[in-house]
C-alpha positions as CSV (number, residue, x, y, z in Angstrom):
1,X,83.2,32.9,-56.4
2,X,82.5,29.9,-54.7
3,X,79.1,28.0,-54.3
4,X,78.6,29.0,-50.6
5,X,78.3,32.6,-51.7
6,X,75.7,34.3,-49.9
7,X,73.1,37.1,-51.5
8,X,74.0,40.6,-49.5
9,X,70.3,41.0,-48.9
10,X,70.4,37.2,-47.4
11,X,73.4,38.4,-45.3
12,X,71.3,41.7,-44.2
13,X,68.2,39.6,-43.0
14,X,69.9,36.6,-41.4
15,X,70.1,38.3,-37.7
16,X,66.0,39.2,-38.0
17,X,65.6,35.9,-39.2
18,X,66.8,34.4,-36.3
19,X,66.1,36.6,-33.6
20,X,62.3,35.4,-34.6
21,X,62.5,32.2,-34.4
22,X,64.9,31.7,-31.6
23,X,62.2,33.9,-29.8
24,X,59.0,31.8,-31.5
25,X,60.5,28.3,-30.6
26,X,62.3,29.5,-27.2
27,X,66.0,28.8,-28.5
28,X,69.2,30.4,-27.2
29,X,67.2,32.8,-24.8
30,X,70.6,33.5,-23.1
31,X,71.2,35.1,-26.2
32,X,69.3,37.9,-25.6
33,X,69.1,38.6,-21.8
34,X,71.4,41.7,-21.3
35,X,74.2,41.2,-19.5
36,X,74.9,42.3,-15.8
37,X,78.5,44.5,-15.5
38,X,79.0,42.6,-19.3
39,X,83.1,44.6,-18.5
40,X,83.2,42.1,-15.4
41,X,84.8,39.2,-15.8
42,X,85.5,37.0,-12.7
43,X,84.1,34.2,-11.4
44,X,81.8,35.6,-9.0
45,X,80.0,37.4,-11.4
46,X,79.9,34.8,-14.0
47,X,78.1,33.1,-11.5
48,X,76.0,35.5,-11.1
49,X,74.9,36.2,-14.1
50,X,73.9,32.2,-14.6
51,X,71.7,32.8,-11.6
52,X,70.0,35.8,-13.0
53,X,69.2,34.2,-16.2
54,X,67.8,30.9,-14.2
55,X,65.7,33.3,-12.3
56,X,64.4,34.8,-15.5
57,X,60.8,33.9,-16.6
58,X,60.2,34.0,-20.5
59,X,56.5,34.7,-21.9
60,X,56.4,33.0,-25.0
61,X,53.7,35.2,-26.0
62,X,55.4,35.3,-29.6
63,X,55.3,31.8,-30.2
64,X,51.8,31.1,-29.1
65,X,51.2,34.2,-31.4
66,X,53.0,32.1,-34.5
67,X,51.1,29.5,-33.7
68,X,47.4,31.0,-33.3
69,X,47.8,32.6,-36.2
70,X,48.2,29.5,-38.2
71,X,45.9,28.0,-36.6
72,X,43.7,30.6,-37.4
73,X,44.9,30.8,-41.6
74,X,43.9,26.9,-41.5
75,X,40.8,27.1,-39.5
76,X,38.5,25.7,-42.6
77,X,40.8,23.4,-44.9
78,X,42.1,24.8,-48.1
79,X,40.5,24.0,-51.4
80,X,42.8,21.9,-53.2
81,X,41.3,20.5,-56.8
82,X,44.0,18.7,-58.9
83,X,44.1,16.7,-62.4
84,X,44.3,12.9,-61.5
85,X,47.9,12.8,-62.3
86,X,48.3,15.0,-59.3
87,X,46.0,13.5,-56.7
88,X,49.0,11.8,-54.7
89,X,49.9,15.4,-53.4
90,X,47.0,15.2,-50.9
91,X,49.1,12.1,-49.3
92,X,52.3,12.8,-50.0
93,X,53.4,15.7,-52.1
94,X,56.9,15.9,-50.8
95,X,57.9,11.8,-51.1
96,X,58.5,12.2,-47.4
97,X,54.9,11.3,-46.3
98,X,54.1,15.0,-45.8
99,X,50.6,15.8,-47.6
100,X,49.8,19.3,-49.4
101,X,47.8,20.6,-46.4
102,X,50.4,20.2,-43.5
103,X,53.8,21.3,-46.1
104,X,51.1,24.4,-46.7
105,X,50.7,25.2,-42.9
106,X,54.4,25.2,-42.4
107,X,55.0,27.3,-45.0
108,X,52.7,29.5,-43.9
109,X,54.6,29.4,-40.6
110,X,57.4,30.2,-42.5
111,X,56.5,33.6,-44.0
112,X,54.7,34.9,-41.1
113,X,57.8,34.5,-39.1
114,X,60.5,35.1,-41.6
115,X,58.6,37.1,-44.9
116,X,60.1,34.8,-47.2
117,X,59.9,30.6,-48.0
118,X,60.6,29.0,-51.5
119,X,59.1,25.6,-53.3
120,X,61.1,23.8,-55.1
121,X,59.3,21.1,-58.1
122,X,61.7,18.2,-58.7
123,X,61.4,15.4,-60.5
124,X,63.2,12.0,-60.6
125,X,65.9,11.0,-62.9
126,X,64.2,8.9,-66.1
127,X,65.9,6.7,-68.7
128,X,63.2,8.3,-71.4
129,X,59.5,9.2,-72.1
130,X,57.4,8.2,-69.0
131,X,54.5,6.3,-69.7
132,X,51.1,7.3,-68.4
133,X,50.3,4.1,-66.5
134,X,53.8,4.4,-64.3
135,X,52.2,8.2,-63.5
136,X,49.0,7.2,-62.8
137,X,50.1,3.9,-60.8
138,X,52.9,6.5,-58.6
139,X,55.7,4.7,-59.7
140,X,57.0,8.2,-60.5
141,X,55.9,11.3,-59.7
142,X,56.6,14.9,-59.7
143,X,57.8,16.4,-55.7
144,X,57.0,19.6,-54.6
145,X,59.6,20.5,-51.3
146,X,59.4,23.3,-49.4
147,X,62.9,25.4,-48.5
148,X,63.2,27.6,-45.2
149,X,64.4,31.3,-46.1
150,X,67.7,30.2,-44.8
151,X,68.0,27.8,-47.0
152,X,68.0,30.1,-49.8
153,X,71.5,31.7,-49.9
154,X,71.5,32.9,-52.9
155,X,69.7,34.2,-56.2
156,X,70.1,35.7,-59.5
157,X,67.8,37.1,-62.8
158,X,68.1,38.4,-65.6
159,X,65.7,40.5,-67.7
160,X,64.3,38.4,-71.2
161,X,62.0,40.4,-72.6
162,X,59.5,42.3,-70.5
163,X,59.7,39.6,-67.6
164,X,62.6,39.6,-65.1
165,X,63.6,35.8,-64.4
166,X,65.6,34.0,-62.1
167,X,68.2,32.3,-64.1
168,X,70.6,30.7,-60.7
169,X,69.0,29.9,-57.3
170,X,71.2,28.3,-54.5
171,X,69.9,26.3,-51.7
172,X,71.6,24.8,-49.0
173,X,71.0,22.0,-47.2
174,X,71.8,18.7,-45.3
175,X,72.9,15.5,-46.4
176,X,73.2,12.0,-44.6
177,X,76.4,10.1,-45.0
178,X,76.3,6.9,-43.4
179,X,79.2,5.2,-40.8
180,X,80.6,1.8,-42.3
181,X,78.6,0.6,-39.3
182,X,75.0,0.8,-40.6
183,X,73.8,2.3,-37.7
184,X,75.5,6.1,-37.3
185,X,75.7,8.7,-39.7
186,X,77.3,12.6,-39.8
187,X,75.5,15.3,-41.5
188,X,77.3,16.6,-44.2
189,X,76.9,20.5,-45.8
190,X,75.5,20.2,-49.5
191,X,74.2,22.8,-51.9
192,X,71.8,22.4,-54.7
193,X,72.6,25.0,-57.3
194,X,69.3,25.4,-59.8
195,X,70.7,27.4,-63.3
196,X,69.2,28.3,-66.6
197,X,71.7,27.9,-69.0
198,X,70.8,28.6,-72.8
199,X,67.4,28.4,-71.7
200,X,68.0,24.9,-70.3
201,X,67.2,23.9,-66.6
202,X,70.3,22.4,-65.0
203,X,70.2,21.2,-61.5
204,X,73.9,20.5,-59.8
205,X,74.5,19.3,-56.4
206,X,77.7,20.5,-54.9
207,X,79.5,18.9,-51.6
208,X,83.1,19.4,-50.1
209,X,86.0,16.6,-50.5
210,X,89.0,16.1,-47.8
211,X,90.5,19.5,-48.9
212,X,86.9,21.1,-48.6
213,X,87.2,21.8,-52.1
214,X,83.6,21.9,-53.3
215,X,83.0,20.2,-56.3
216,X,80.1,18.9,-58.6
217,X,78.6,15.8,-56.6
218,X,75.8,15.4,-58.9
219,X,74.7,17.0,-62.2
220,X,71.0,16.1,-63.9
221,X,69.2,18.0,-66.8
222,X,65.5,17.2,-65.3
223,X,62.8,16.8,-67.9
224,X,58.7,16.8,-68.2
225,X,56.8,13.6,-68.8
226,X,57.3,13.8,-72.8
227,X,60.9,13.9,-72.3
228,X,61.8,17.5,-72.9
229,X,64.1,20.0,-71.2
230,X,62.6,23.1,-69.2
231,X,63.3,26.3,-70.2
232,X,62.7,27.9,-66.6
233,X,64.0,27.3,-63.1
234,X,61.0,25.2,-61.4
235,X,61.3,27.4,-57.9
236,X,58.7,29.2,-57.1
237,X,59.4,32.3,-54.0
238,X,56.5,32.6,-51.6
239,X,56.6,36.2,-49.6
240,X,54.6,38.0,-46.9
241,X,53.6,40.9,-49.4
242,X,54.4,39.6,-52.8
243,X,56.1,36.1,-54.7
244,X,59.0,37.5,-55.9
245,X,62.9,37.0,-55.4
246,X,63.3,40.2,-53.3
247,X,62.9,39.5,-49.6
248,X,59.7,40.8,-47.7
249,X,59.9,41.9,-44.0
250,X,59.0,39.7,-41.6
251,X,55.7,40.3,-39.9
252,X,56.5,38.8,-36.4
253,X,59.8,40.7,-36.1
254,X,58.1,43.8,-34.8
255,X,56.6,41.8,-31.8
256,X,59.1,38.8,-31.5
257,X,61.2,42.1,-30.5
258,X,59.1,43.8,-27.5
259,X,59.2,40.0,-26.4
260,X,62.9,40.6,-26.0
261,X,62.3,43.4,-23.8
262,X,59.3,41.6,-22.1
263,X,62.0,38.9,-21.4
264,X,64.4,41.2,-19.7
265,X,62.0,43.4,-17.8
266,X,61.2,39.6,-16.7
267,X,64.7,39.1,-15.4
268,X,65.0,42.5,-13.4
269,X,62.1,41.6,-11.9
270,X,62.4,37.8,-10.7
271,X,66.2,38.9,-9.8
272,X,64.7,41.6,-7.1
273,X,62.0,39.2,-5.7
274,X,64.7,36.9,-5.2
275,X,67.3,39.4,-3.6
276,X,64.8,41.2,-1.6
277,X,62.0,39.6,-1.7
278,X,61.8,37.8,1.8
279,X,60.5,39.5,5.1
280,X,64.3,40.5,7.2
281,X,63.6,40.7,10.9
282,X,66.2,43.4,12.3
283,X,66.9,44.7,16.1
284,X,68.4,48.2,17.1
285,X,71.0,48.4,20.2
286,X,72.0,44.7,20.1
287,X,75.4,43.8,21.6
288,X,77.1,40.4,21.7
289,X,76.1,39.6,25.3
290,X,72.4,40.0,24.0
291,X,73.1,37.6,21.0
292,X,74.3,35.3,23.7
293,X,71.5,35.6,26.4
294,X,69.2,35.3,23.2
295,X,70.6,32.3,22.0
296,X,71.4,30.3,25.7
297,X,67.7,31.4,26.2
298,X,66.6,29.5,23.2
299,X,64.2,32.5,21.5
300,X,63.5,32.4,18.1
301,X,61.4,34.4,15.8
302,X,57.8,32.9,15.5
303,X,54.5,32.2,17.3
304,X,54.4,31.4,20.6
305,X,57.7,32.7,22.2
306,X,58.6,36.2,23.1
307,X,62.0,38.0,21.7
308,X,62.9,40.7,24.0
309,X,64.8,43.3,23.0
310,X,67.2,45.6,25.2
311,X,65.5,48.9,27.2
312,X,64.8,51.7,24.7
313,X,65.3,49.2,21.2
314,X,63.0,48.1,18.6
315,X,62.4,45.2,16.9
316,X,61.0,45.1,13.7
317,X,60.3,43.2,10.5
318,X,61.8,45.4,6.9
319,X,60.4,44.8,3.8
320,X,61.4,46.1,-0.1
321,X,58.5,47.6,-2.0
322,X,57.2,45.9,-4.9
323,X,59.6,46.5,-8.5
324,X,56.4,48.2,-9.9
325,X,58.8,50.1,-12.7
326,X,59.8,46.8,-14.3
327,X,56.3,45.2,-13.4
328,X,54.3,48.4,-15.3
329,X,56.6,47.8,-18.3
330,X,56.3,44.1,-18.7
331,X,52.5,44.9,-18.4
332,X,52.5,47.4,-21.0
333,X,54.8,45.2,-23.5
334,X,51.8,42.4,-23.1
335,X,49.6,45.0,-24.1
336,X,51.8,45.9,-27.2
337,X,52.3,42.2,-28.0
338,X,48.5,41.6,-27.8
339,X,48.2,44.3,-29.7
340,X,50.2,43.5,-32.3
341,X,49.3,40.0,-32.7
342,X,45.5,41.5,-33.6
343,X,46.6,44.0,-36.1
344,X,47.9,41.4,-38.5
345,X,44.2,39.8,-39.0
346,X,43.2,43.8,-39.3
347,X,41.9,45.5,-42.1
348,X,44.9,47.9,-43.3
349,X,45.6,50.0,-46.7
350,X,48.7,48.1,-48.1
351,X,49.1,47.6,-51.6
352,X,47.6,45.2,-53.6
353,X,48.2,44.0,-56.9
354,X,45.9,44.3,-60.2
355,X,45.0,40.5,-59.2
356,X,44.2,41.3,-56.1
357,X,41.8,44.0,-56.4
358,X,40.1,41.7,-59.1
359,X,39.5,39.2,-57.0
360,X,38.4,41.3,-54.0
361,X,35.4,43.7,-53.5
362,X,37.6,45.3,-51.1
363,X,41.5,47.5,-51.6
364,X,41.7,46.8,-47.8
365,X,42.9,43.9,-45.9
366,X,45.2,42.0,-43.3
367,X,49.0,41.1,-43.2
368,X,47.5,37.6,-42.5
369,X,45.1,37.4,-45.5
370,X,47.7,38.6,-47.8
371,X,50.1,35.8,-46.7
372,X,47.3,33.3,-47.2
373,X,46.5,35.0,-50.7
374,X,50.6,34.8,-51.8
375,X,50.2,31.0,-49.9
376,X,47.4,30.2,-52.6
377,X,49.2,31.7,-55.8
378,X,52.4,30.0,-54.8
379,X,50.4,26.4,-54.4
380,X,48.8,26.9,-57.1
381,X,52.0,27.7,-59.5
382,X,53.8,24.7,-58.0
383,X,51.0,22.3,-59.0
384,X,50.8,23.9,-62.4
385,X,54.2,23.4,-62.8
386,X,54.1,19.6,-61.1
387,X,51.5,19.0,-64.5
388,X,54.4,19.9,-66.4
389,X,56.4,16.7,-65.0
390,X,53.2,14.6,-65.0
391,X,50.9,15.4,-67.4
392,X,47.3,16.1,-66.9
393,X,45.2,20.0,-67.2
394,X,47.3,22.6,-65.5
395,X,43.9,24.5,-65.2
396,X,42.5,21.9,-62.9
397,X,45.0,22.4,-60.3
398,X,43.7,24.7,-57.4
399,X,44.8,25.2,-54.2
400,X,43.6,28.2,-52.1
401,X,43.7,29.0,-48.6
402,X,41.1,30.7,-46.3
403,X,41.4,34.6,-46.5
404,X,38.4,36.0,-44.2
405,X,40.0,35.9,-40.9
406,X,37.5,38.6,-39.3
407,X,33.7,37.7,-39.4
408,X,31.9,40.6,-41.0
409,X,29.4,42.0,-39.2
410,X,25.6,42.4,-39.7
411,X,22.0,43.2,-38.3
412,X,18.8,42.2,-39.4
413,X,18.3,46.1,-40.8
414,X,21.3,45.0,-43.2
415,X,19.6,41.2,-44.0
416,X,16.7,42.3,-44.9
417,X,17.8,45.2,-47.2
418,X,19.9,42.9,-48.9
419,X,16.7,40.3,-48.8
420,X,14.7,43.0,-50.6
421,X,17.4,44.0,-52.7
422,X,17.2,40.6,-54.2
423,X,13.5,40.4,-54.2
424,X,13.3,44.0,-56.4
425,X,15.6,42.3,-59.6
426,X,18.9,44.8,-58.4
427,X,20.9,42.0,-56.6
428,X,21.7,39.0,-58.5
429,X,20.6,35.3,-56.9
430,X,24.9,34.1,-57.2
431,X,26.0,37.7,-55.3
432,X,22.7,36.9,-52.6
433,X,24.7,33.8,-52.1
434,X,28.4,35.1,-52.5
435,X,27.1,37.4,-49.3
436,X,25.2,35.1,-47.2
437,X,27.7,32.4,-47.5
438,X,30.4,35.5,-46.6
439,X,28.4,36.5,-43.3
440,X,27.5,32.6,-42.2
441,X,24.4,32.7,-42.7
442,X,25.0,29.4,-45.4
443,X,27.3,26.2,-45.0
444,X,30.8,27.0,-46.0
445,X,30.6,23.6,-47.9
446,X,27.1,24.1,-49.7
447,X,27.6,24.7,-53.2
448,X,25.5,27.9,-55.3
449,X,23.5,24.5,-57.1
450,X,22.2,23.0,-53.6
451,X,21.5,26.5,-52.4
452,X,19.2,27.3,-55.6
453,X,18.3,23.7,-55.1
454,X,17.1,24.6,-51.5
455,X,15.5,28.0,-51.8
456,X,13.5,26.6,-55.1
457,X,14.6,28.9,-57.3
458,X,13.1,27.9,-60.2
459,X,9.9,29.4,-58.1
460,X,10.8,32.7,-57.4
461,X,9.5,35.5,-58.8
462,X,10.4,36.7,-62.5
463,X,12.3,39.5,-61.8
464,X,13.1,40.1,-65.5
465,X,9.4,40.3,-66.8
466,X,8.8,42.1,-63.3
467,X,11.1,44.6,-64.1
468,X,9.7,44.9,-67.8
469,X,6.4,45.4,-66.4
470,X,7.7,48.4,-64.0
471,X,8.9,50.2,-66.6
């Protein structure tokens, strides 16, 4: 089996994959305008289908969608706390410039569109034991690179003990090889094959000689700071309803879809404006000698001359009613794209993991929140993992994305219950400031210390000895 083998369920979502993002980034729209008389083949109406698909107005109402959305996920910026030895990731995490926050946002993008991205941890090839003043100074340093769904053709695991593991990921990518000229270069196909072998990570690179043989380019056994092997595969899946290596359905397929049939119902209806869109002036009873009197006479349609028209004939002006079929169904498709695009920063009843519910008062919440949620474990795993290469606390890394899309609402009835609440010894001063901060009545930046700092808390009332007393 060769290296370019691709996972059946890779196979199975490639055509979703790219209908999204062909209809997110406007791509190869001919693709998916239905063909006139598709049995036809002549010139004519090759022709004429070129027209009707110049004619054709495309709504990108999926795209701006993609985009809003992300926007929305990265409205406040994520909270990213790392050991020293990791501080270079909020410049460049990537060694191509790219800092933590922006590689986040696309990966994001990534997920929403395609329910599936991957990060890979990589680190460079050493002669030894690193020492901590090369870290610190970034001489070296641990990358974190983020791979497209499509890049990840295929995976494996294995079960070792109660945890299932990947034990072979492949990725494909690009490679630059450069013209004897210095100046132009071709892209070449290359795979990265990651393996566990005897509970040693092995990373191969594969490429394609003149037979296109594919062969071994490149073979490394990557180690941590100290100089040791790792015993796991340093990839870490990112999904739109849970991290693992099984591929999650893509939350903007359901709407990039409808934006197909918006598109088309588009088409039909530019394509009748155009053929009968314009006013057609007609006369009954006409014969050539009339044509001819008409046109020696110089009359023309228009103000200020008169068109006569022979004894007993009319002349009047025909004109198509509006293509309100195809017009009512592009306007109810906006209506279901709108739609659509709100429900994923709704409140719904999917499930949630143990983790989850921990960390939430709440079993409910949005297809958006829970990518942002899988977004922050994923980060958060990759920089734990990065410590591994450079050293430093893995606790200390944090990264964690913004996962209250929808403002919660609230009335002065509710503020002052909660107030008194508070005031009575039953609500805690940390969950008093866990709720204001959560309804905006508080800085998202103030910390629990300045806001006890503020409200003088060292002043208020003793609840416990008031309580005591009560009883």
């Amino acid at each position: 089996m060769s290296i370019d083998f691709q996972h059946p369920q890779y196979v199975k979502s490639l055509e979703k994959w790219k209908l999204v993002d062909d209809i997110c980034d406007a791509e190869n729209l001919n693709d998916y305008l239905r063909k006139i008389n598709p049995e036809d083949t002549s010139e004519e109406m090759v022709q004429r289908r070129d027209q009707y698909f110049k004619r054709s107005v495309f709504y990108a109402i999926a795209g701006y969608t993609s985009r809003g959305l992300v926007g929305k996920a990265f409205q406040k910026t994520p909270t990213c706390e790392v050991p020293p030895e990791l501080e270079y990731v909020k410049e460049n995490i990537d060694g191509a410039g790219q800092n933590i926050y922006q590689q986040a946002q696309e990966v994001f993008r990534d997920v929403l569109r395609n329910g599936r991205a991957g990060l890979l941890i990589d680190f460079p090839e050493t002669d030894g034991e690193i020492s901590r003043a090369d870290l610190i100074s970034g001489k070296v340093f641990a990358t974190i690179t983020r791979y497209k769904a499509q890049q990840i053709i295929n995976w494996q695991v294995e079960q070792r003990g109660p945890r299932v593991i990947p034990v072979k990921i492949v990725l494909a990518t690009k490679a630059a090889e450069m013209h004897e000229d210095g100046f132009g270069f071709d892209q070449i196909d290359e795979y990265i094959c990651l393996d566990l072998e005897e509970n040693i990570y092995v990373q191969r690179v594969y490429r394609q000689n003149e037979r296109r043989e594919w062969y071994i380019h490149k073979e490394t056994i990557p180690t941590d700071s100290a100089g040791n092997t790792l015993d796991y595969i340093p990839f870490v899946f990112v999904g739109s309803e849970a991290n693992t290596f099984e591929i999650d359905h893509p939350p903007l397929y359901d709407l990039a879809k409808i934006n197909v049939g918006h598109y088309n119902n588009s088409a039909i209806y530019e394509d009748s404006v155009f053929t009968v869109g314009q006013v057609q002036p007609w006369m009954s009873g006409l014969t050539q000698e009339n044509v001819d009197a008409m046109k020696a006479a110089h009359m023309y349609i228009g103000s200020g001359r008169l068109l006569g028209v022979p004894s007993g004939e009319r002349f009047d002006f025909a004109q198509a009613q509006p293509n309100m079929l195809a017009k009512e169904a592009m306007k109810d498709k906006v209506s279901m794209m709108i739609s659509m695009g709100a429900n994923l920063m709704e409140m719904g009843t999917a499930n949630k993991t143990a983790m989850q519910v921990g960390n939430e008062m709440a079993t409910q919440h949005s297809v958006l929140s829970l990518i942002a949620y899988n977004l922050t474990l994923a980060y958060s795993k990759a920089l734990e993992i990065a410590t591994d290469f450079m050293g430093g606390d893995p606790d200390v890394a944090v990264f964690e994305v913004n996962q209250q899309f929808i403002q919660p609402q609230t009335d002065a009835q509710m503020l002052n219950a909660v107030v008194a609440s508070f005031l009575q010894g039953v609500l805690p001063i940390s969950d008093l400031f866990d709720w204001q901060k959560k309804h905006g009545f508080i800085s998202a930046d103030k910390t629990f210390d300045e806001y006890s700092d503020e409200v003088g808390i060292e002043s208020m009332p003793d609840l416990e000895e008031d309580a005591d007393n009560a009883a």
